[in-house]
ZADO-1210 file (C-alpha; in nm, 4 decimals, padded with zeros to 6 digits):
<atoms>
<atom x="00.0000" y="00.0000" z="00.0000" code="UNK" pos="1"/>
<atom x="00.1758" y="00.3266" z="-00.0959" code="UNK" pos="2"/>
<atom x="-00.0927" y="00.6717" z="-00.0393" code="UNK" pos="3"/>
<atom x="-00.3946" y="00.4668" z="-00.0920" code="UNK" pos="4"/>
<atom x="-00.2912" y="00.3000" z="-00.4002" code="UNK" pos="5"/>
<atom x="-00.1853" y="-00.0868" z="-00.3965" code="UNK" pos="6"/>
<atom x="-00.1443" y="-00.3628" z="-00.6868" code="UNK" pos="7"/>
<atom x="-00.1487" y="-00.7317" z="-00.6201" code="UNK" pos="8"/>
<atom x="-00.0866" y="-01.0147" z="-00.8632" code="UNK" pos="9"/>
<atom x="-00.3539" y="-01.1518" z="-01.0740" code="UNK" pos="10"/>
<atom x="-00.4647" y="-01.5189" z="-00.9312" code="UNK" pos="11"/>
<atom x="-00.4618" y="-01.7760" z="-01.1416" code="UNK" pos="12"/>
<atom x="-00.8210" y="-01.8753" z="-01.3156" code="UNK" pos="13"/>
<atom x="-00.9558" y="-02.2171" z="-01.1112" code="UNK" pos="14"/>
<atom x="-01.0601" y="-02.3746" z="-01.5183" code="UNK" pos="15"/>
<atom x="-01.1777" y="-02.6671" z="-01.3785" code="UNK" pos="16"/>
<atom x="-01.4506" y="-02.5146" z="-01.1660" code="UNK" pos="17"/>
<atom x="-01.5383" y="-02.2403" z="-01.4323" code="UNK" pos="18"/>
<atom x="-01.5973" y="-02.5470" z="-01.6454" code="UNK" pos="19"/>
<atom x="-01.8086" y="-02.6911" z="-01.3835" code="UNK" pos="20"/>
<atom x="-01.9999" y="-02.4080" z="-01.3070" code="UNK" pos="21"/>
<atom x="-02.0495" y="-02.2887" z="-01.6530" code="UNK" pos="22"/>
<atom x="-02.4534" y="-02.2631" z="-01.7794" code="UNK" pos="23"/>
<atom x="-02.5594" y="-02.3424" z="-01.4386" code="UNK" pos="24"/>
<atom x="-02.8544" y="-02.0659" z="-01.3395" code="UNK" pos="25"/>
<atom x="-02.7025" y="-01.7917" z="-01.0776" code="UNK" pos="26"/>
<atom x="-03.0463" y="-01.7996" z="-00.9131" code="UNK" pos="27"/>
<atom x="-03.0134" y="-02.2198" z="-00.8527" code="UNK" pos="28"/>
<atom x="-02.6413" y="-02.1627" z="-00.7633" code="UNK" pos="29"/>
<atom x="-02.7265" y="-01.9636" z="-00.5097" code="UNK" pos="30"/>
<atom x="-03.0026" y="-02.1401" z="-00.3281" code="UNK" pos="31"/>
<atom x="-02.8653" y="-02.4467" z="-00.3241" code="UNK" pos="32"/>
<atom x="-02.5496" y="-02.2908" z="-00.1256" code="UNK" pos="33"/>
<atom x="-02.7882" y="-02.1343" z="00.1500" code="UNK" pos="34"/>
<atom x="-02.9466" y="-01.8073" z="-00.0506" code="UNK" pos="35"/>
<atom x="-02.7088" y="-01.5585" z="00.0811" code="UNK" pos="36"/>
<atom x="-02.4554" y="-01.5830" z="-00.2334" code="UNK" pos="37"/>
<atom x="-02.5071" y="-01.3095" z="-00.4595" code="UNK" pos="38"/>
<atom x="-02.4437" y="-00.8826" z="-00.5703" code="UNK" pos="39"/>
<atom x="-02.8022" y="-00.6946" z="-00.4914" code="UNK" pos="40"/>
<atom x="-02.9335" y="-00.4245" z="-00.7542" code="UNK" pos="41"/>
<atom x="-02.6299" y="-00.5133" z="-00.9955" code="UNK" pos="42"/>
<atom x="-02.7937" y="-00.5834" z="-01.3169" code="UNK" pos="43"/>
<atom x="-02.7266" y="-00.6402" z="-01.6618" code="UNK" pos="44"/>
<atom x="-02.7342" y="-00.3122" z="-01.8558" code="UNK" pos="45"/>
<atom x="-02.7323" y="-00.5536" z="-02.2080" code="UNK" pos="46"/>
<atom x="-03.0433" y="-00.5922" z="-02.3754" code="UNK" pos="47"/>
<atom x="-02.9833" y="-00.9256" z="-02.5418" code="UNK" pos="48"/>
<atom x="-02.9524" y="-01.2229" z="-02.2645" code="UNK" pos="49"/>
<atom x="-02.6191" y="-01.2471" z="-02.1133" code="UNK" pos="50"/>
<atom x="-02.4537" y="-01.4921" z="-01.9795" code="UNK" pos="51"/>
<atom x="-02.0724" y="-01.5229" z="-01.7958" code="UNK" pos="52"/>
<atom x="-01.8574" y="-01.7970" z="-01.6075" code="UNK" pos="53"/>
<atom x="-01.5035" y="-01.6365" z="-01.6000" code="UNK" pos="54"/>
<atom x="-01.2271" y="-01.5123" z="-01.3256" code="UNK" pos="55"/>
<atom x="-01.2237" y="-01.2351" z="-01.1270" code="UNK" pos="56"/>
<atom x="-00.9687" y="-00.9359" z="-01.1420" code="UNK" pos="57"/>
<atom x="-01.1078" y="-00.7114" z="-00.9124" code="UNK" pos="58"/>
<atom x="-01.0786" y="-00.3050" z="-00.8537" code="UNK" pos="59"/>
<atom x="-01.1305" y="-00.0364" z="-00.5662" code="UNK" pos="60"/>
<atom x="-01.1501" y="00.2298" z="-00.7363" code="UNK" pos="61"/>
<atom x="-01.2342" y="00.5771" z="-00.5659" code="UNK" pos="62"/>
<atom x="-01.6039" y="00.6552" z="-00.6183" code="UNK" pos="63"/>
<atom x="-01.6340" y="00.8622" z="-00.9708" code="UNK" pos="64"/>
<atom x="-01.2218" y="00.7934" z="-01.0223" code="UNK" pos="65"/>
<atom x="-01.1028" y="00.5190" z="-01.2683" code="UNK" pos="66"/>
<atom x="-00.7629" y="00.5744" z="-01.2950" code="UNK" pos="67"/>
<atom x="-00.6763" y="00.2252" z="-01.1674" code="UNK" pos="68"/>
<atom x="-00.9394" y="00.0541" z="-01.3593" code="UNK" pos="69"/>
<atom x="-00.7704" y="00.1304" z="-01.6232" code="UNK" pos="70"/>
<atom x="-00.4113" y="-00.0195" z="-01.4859" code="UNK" pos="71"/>
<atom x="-00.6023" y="-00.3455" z="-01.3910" code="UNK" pos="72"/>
<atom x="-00.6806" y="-00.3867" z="-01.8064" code="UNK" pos="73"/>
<atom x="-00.3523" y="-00.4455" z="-01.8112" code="UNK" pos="74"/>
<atom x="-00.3684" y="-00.7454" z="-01.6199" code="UNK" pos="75"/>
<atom x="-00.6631" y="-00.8940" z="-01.8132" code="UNK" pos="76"/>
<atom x="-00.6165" y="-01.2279" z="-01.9395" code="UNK" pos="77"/>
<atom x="-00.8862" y="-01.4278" z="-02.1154" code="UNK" pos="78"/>
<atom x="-01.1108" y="-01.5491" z="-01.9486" code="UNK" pos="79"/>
<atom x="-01.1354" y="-01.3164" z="-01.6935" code="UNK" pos="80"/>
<atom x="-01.4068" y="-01.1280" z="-01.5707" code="UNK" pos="81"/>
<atom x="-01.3028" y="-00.7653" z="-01.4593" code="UNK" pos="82"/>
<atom x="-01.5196" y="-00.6638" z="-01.1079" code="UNK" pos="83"/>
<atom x="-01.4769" y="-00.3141" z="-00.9628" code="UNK" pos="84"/>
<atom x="-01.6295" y="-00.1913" z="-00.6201" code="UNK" pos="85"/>
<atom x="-01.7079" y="00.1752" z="-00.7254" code="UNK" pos="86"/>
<atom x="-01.8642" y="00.2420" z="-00.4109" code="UNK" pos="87"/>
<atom x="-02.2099" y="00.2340" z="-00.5380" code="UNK" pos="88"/>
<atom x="-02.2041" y="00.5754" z="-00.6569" code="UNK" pos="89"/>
<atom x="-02.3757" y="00.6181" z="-00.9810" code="UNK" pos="90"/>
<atom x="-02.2891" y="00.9745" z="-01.0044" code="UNK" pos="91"/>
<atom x="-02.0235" y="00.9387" z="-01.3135" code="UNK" pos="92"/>
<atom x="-01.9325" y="00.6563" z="-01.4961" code="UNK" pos="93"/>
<atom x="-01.6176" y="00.4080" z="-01.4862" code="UNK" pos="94"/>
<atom x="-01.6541" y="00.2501" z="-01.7585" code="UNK" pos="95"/>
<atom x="-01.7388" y="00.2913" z="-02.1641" code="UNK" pos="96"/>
<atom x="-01.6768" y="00.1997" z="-02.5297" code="UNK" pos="97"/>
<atom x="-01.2980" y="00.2507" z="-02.5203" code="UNK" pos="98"/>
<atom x="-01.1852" y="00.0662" z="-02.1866" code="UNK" pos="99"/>
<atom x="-01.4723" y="-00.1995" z="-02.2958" code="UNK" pos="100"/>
<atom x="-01.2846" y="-00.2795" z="-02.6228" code="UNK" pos="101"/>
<atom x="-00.9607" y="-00.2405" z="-02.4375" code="UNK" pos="102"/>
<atom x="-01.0906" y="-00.5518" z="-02.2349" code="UNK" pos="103"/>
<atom x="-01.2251" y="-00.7299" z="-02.4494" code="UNK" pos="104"/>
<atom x="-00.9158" y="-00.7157" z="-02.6642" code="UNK" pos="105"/>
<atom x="-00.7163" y="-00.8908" z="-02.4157" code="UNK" pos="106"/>
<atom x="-00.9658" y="-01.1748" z="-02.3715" code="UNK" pos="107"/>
<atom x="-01.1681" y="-01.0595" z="-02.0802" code="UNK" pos="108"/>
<atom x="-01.5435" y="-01.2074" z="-02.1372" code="UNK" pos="109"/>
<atom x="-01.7347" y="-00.9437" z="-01.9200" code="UNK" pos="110"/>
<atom x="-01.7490" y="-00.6936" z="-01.6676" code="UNK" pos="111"/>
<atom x="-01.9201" y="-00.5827" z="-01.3176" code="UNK" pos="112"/>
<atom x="-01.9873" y="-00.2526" z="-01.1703" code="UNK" pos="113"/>
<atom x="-02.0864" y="-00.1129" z="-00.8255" code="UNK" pos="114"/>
<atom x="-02.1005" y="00.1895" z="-00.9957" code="UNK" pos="115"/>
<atom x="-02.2161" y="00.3367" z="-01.2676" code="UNK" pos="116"/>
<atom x="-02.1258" y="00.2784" z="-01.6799" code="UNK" pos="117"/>
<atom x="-02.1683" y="00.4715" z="-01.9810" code="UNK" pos="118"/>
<atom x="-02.2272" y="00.4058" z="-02.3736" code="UNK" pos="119"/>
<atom x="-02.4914" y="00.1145" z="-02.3091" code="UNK" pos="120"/>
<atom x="-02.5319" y="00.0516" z="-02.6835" code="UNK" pos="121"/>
<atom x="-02.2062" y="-00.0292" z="-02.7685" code="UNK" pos="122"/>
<atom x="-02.1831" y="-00.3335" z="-02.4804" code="UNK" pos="123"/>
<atom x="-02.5019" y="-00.4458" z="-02.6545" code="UNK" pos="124"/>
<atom x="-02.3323" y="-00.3825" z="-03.0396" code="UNK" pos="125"/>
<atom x="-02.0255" y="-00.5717" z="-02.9395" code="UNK" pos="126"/>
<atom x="-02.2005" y="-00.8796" z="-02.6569" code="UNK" pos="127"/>
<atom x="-01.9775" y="-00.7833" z="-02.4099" code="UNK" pos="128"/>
<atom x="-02.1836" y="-00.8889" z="-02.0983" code="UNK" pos="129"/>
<atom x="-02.1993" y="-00.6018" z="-01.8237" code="UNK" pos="130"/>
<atom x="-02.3616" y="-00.5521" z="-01.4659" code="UNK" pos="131"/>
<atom x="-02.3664" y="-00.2114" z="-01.3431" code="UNK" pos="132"/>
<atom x="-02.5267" y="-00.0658" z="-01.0433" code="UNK" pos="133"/>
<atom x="-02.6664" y="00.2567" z="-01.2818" code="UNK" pos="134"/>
<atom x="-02.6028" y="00.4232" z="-01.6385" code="UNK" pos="135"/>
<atom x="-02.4747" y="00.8224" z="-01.6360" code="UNK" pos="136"/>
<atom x="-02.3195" y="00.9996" z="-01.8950" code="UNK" pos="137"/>
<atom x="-02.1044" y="01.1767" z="-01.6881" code="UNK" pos="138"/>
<atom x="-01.7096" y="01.1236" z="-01.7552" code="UNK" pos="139"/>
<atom x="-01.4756" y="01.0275" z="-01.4289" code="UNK" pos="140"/>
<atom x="-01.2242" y="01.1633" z="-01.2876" code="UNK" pos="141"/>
<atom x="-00.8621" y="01.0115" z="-01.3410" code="UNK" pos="142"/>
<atom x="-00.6761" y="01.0782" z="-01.0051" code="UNK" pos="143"/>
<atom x="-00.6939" y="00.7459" z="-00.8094" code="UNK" pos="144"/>
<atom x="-00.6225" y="00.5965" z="-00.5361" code="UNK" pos="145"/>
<atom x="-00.7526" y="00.2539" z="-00.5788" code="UNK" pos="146"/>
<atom x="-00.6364" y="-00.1016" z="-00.5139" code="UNK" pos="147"/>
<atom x="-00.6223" y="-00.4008" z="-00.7991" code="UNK" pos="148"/>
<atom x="-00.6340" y="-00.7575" z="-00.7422" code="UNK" pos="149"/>
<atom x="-00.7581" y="-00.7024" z="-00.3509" code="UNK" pos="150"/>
<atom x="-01.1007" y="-00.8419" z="-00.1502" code="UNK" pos="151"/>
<atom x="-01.3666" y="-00.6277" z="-00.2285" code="UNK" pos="152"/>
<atom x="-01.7975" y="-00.5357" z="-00.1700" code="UNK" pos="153"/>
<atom x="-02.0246" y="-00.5504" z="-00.4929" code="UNK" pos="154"/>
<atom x="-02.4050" y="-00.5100" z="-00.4093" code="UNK" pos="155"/>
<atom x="-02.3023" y="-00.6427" z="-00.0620" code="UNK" pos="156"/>
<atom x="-02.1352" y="-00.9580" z="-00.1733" code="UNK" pos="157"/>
<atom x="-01.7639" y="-01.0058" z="-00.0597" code="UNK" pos="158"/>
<atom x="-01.5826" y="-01.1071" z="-00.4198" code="UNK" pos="159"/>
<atom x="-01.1876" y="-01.2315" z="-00.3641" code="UNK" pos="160"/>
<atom x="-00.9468" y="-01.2317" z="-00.6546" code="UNK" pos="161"/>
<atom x="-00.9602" y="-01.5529" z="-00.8455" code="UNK" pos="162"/>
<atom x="-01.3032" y="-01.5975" z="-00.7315" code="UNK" pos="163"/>
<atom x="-01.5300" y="-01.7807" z="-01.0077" code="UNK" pos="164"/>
<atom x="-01.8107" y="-01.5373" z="-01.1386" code="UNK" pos="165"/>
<atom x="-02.1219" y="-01.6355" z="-01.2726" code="UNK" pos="166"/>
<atom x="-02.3432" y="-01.4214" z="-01.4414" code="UNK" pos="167"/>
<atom x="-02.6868" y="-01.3979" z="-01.6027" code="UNK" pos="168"/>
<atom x="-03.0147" y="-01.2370" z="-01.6744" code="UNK" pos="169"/>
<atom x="-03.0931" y="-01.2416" z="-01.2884" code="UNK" pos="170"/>
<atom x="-02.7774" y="-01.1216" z="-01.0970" code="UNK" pos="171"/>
<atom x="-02.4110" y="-01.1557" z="-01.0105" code="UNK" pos="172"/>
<atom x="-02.2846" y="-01.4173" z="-00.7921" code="UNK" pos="173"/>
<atom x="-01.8979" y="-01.4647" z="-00.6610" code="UNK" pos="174"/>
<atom x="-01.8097" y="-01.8127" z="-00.5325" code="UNK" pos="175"/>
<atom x="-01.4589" y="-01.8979" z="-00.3676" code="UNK" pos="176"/>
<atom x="-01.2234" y="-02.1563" z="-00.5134" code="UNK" pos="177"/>
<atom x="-01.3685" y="-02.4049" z="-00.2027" code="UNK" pos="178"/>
<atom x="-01.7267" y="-02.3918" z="-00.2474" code="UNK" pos="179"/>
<atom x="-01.6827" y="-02.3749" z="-00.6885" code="UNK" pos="180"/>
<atom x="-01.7398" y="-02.7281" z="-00.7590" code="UNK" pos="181"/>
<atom x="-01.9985" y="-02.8247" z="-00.4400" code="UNK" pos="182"/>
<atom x="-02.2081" y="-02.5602" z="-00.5905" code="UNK" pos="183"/>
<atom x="-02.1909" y="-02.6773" z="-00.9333" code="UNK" pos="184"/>
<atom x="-02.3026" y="-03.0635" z="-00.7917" code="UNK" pos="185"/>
<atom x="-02.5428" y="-02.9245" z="-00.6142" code="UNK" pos="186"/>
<atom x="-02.6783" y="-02.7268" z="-00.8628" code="UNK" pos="187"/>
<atom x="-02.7036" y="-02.9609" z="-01.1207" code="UNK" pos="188"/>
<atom x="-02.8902" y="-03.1566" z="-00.9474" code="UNK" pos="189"/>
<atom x="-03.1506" y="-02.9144" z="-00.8109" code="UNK" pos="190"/>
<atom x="-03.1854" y="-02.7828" z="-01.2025" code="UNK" pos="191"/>
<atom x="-03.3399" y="-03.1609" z="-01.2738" code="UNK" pos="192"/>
<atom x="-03.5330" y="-03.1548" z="-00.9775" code="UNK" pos="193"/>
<atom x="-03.6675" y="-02.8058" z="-01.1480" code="UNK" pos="194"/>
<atom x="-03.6989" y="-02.9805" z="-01.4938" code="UNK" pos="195"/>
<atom x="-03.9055" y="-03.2761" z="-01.3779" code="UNK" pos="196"/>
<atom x="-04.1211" y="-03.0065" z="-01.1538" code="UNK" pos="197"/>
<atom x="-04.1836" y="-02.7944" z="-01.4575" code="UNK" pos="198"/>
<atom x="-04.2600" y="-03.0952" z="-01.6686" code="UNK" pos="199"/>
<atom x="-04.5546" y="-03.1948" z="-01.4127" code="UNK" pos="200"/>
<atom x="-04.6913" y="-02.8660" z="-01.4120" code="UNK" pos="201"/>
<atom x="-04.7704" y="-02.9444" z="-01.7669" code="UNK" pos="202"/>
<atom x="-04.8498" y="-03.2530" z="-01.7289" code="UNK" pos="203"/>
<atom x="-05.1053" y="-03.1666" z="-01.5029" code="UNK" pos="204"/>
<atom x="-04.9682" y="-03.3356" z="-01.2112" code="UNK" pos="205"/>
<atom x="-04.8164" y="-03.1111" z="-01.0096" code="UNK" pos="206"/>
<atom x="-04.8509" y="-03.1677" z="-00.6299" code="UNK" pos="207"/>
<atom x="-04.8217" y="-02.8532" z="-00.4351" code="UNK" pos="208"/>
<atom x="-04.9476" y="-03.0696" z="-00.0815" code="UNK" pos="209"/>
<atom x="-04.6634" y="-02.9346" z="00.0656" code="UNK" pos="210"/>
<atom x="-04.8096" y="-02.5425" z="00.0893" code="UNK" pos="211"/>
<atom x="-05.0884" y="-02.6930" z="00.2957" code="UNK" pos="212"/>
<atom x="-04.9033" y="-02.8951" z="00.5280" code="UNK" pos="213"/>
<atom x="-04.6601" y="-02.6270" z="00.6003" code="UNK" pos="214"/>
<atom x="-04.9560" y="-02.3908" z="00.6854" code="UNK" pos="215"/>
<atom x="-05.1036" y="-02.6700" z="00.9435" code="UNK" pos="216"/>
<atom x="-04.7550" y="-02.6625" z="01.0721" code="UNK" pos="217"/>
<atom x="-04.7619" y="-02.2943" z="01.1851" code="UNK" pos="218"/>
<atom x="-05.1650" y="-02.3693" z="01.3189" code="UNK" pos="219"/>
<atom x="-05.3137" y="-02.1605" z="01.0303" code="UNK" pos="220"/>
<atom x="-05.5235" y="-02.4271" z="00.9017" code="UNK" pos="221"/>
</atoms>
């Protein structure tokens, strides 16, 4: 750390469990590993569907700053996934067209924001998945400090370099290296347990006994 500003080395992507985890739902990988994984009101700002399963090369930037965000596209391999804690502030933008193509030049398949981005259409034009807190206009400022490759907050979700991110219509979730592979078991198998649930509903056999016994459970009926 040196005046606010510190750079750590990039971790190494964990392929086997991005494999693993790759296509699985966020919203099934996250209840099946207790319902507390996942970023709140980070969404996708793409219009198409998106999807992502990549390593994360995180950022602190200082809110409305992105001077260091755009020394951590430096260390974008591909693969990666770049994540920036931005403070929530949605008052200027991080991130646009230019540093997007810079990205996605070196490999990097998509992007998250606790902050705000700009130049929406051109994430859209190119598919270059991206969550954002907001959308402004507004250019940043390029002073710093800020920390790379560091533990950081998005949407109240803890997200470690090297984590595994998964990404889709429905959120942002960061799992740890330890908990990659138990959540893609686990979520496989609750996604046929959804398939054969779905299935009965058209069938017409759906059994939905349990609402009523839970109800006599807690005396209402």
């Amino acid at each position: 750390m040196n005046n606010g500003y510190e750079i750590q080395p990039r971790k190494d992507a964990f392929k086997e469990g991005i494999a693993a985890l790759t296509g699985l739902a966020t919203s099934v990988v996250s209840d099946v590993l207790g319902r507390t994984i996942g970023a709140v009101d980070i969404l996708p700002v793409n219009k198409s569907p998106v999807s992502v399963c990549g390593n994360a090369v995180t950022v602190n930037a200082r809110s409305g700053d992105n001077l260091m965000i755009h020394k951590a596209l430096q260390f974008l391999q591909p693969g990666d996934v770049l994540v920036v804690d931005g403070g929530g502030d949605i008052s200027r933008a991080l991130f646009g067209e230019i540093m997007m193509t810079v990205a996605k030049s070196r490999g990097a398949i998509g992007a998250v924001f606790d902050a705000a981005i700009r130049d929406v259409e051109a994430f859209e034009k190119h598919q270059f998945p991206c969550w954002a807190r907001g959308i402004n206009m507004r250019g940043p400022f390029k002073d710093g400090p800020g920390s790379i490759n560091v533990p950081i907050s998005i949407g109240g979700m803890i997200v470690n370099p090297g984590d595994v991110i998964l990404g889709d219509c429905d959120g942002i979730i960061a799992l740890p290296p330890e908990l990659v592979m138990e959540g893609a078991r686990l979520g496989k198998e609750k996604e046929l347990v959804e398939r054969k649930t779905i299935q009965s509903i058209l069938d017409g056999k759906y059994d939905d006994a349990w609402i009523d016994a839970t109800l006599k459970q807690k005396g209402v009926l």
